[in-house]
N, C-alpha and C positions, 0 to 999 in steps of 0.2 A: 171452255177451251181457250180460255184468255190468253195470248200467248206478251211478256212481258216486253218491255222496249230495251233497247238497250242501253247502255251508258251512258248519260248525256243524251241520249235523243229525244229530239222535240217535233211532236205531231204539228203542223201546221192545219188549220182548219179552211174550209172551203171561203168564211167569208172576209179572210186574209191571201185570198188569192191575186194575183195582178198578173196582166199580160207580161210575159218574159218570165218571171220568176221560173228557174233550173235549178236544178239535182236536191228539193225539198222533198219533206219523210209526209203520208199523209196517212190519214185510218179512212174509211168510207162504206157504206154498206150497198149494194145494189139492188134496185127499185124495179127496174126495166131493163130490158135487153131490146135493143133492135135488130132487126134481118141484117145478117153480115153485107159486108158489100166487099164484090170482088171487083177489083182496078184493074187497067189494063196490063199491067206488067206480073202480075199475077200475085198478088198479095192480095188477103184479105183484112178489110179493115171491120175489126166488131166495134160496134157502140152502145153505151149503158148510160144509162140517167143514172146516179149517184148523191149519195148525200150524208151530212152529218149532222150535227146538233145546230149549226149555223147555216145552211139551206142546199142547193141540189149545185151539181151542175154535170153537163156530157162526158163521157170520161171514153178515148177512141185507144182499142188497144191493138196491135197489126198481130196478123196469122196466128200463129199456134197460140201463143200465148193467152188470147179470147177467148178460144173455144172453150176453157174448161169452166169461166168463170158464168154460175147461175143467177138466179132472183132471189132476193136474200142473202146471197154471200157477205161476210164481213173481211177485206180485203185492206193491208198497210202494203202502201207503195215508197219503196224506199228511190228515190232518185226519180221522183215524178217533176213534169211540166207544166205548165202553165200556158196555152198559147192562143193565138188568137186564130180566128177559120173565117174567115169571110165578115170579120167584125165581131164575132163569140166568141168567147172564151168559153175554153174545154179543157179538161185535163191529160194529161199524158204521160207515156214512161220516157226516161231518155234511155239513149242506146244501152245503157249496161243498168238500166234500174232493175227492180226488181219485186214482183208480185205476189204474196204471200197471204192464203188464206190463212185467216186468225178465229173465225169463226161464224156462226149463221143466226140469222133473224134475232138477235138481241141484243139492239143496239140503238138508242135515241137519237129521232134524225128529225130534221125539219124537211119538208117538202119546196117552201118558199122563204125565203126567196132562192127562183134558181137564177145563178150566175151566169147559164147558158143565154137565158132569153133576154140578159143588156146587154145595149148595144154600146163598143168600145170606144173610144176614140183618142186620136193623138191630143195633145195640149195646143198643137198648131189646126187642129180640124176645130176643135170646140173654140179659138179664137178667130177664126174667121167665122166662123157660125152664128160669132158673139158678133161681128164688125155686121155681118148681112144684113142680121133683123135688127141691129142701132139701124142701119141705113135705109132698109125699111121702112121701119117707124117713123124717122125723119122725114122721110119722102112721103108720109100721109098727111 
């Protein structure tokens, strides 16, 4: 049930991801599901471990749109996100992407590395991180 790309579209793989990257096409297959979670203002948020030939990472999708997706599903997100959650990166839909089963359980996927479990950082965090332990070091 292969379903074709369209013209000119280019899958981006999990481990060309970066925080920020918006409105990119992805393919992914689903690993895990977690217990939804429902927010105070009354949305549910699902969340799936996911992955491809290039390794895993979280993928959070809101309300209706979650519920239908299972374990094994093979899912192309056209106008998916990239964003960062508390220093992880996770993936996402933006407001008008859109989620389209392609097919189930046949599909080559790496488990690791996942993109979920590093941790991010600005280029101004990783440079003072770099100045601390010079000044550390100096200081022994």
């Amino acid at each position: 049930m292969s379903v074709p790309l369209k013209a000119g579209q280019q899958l981006v793989p999990i481990a060309k991801f970066r925080p920020f990257m918006r409105g990119f096409d992805c393919e992914v297959i689903v690993l895990e599901t977690a217990v939804p979670t429902n927010i105070r203002d009354g949305h549910t948020i699902h969340t799936f471990l996911v992955a491809d030939r290039t390794g895993s990472i979280m993928m959070t999708i809101w309300d209706a749109e979650g519920m239908s997706i299972r374990n094994g599903d093979i899912i192309r997100i056209e106008g998916a996100d990239a964003k960062l959650f508390r220093g992880f990166l996770q993936l996402t839909t933006t407001r008008f992407g859109k989620i389209k089963r392609v097919g189930e359980d046949t599909m080559l996927f790496k488990e690791h590395p996942n993109f979920s479990e590093m941790m991010w950082v600005t280029e101004e965090e990783a440079r003072s991180a770099a100045a601390a332990a010079t000044a550390t070091a100096t200081a022994s």
